[in-house]
C-alpha positions in Angstrom: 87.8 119.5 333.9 89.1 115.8 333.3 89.3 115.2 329.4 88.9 111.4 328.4 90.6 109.1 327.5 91.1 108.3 323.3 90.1 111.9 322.6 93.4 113.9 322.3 96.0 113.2 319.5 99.3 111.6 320.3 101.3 115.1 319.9 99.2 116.6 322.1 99.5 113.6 325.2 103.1 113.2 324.8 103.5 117.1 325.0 101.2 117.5 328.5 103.3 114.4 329.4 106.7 116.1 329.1 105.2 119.2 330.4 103.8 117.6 333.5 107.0 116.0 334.1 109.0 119.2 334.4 106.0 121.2 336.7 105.8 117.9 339.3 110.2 117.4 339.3 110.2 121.2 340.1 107.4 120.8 342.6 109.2 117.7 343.8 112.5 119.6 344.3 110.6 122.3 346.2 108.9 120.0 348.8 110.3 119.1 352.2 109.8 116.5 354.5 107.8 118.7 356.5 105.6 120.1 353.7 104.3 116.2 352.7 101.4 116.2 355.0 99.8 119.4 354.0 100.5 118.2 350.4 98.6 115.5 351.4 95.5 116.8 352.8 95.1 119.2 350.1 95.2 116.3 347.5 92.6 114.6 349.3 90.3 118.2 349.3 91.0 118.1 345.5 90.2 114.8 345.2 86.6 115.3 347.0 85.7 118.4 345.3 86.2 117.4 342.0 84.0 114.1 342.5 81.0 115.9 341.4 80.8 115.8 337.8 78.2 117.2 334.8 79.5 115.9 331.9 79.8 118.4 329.5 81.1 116.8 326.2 84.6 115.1 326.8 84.8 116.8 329.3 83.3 117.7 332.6 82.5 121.1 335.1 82.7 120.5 338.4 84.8 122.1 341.4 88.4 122.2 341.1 89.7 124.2 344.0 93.1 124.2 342.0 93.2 128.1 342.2 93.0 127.7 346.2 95.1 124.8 345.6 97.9 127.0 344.1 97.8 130.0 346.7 98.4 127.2 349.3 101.2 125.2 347.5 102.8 127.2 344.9 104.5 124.3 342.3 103.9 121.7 345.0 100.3 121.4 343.4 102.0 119.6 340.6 102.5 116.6 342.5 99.6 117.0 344.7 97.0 117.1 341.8 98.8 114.2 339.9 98.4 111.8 343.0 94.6 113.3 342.8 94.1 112.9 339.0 95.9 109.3 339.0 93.4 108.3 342.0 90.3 109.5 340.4 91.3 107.3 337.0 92.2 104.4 339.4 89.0 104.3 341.3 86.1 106.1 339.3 87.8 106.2 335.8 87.2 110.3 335.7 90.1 111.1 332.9 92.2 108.5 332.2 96.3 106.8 332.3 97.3 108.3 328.8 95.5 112.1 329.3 97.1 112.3 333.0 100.1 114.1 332.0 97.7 116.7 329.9 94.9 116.7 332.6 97.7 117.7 335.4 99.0 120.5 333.2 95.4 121.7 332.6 94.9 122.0 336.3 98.4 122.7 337.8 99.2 125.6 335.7 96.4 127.6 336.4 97.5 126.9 340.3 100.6 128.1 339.9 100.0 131.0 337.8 97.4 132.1 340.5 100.2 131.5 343.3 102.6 133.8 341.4 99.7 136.6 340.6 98.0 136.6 344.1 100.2 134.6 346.8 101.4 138.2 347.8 97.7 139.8 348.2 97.0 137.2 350.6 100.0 137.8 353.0 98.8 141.0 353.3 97.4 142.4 356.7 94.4 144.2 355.3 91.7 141.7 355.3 89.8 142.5 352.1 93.3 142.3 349.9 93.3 139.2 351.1 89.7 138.1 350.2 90.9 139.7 346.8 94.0 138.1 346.3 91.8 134.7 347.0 88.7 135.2 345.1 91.5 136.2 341.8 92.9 132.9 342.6 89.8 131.2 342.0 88.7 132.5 339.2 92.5 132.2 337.3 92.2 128.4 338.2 88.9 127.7 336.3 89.1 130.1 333.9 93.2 129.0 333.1 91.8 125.4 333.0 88.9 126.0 330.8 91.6 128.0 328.5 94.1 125.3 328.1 91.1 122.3 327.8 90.2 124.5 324.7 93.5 125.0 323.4 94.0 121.3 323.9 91.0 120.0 322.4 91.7 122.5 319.5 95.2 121.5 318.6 93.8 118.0 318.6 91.3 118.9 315.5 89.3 121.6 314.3 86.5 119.9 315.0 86.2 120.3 318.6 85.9 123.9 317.9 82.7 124.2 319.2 83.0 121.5 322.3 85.9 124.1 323.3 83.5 126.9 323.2 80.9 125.3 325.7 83.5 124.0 328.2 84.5 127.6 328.2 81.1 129.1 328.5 79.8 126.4 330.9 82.8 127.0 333.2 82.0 131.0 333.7 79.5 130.4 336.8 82.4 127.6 338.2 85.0 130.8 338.3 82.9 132.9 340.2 82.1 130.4 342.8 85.4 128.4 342.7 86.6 132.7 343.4 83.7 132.8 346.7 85.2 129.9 347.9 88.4 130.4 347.7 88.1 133.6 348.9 85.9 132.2 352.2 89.0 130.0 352.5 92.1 132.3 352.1 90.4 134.4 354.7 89.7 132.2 356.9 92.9 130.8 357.3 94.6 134.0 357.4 92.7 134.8 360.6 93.3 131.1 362.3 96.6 129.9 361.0 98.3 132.6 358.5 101.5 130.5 358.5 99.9 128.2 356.3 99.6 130.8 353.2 103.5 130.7 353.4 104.0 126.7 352.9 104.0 127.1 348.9 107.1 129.9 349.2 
């Protein structure tokens, strides 16, 4: 879900820059000293799952986990997926320095939209709400990704039309895994450490 490097338009980069900006200062703000290390950790998940790529134009599907990403951290996964995204260009040149700031909204929005939709279905006691809330999570994290590479790519040119249109259509079997998953997960941790699904509050 990385887009490259040299294939956006100025407007477009310095808008996902100043837009990234004001998700990671709010994530920032809402992130104690005590919340860093599970920030941490779930950078590094994001960094491994999204090492898998199949290019798919300028872009590329792979896992993302920014849905279960968002249900854990709330805004925090603004900061958490930038330090992810800015490694990934570092070391294995997936994305790039001048489409971080649109790649990080791409992936961090969809996180915390899916915090603010489903968040409460997984503090619920009833263990298939929960599964719910998770696997709605997922699938709002690809599926919000694969909406805003499109609308980037789009208000870049008209003629990435069509390359929008497969990124979207290629990303449908992602949601519906990335939603298993993250359903697997939410569940999971609700029955070994339920404390954790309150960090991103």
């Amino acid at each position: 879900m990385h887009i490259s490097e040299g294939v956006l338009s100025a407007p477009v980069l310095i808008a996902g820059a100043v837009l990234s900006a004001a998700g990671i200062g709010i994530g920032l703000k809402k992130m104690s000293y005590d919340k860093i290390p599970q920030v941490a950790v779930l950078s590094s998940a994001f960094f491994v799952a999204s090492l898998i790529h199949v290019p798919v134009g300028p872009s590329a599907a792979h896992l993302v986990l920014n849905g279960l990403l968002g249900i854990l951290l709330g805004w925090m996964a603004f900061p958490s997926i930038l330090v992810a995204l800015s490694l990934q260009a570092l070391l294995f040149q997936f994305g790039g320095f001048t489409s971080l700031g649109v790649n990080t909204v791409i992936m961090a929005t969809p996180a915390v939209i899916a915090y603010m939709l489903f968040s409460p279905l997984t503090r619920r006691t009833n263990a298939s709400v929960v599964a719910l809330g998770g696997f709605l999570a997922g699938i709002t994290g690809i599926a919000g990704g694969a909406l805003l590479i499109a609308l980037a790519l789009v208000a870049t040119g008209e003629g990435f039309i069509n390359v929008a249109k497969v990124i979207a259509i290629t990303h449908l079997p992602i949601m519906v895994i990335e939603g298993i998953i993250a359903a697997f997960c939410v569940t999971f941790l609700k029955k070994v450490k339920p404390e954790i699904l309150e960090v991103g509050k």
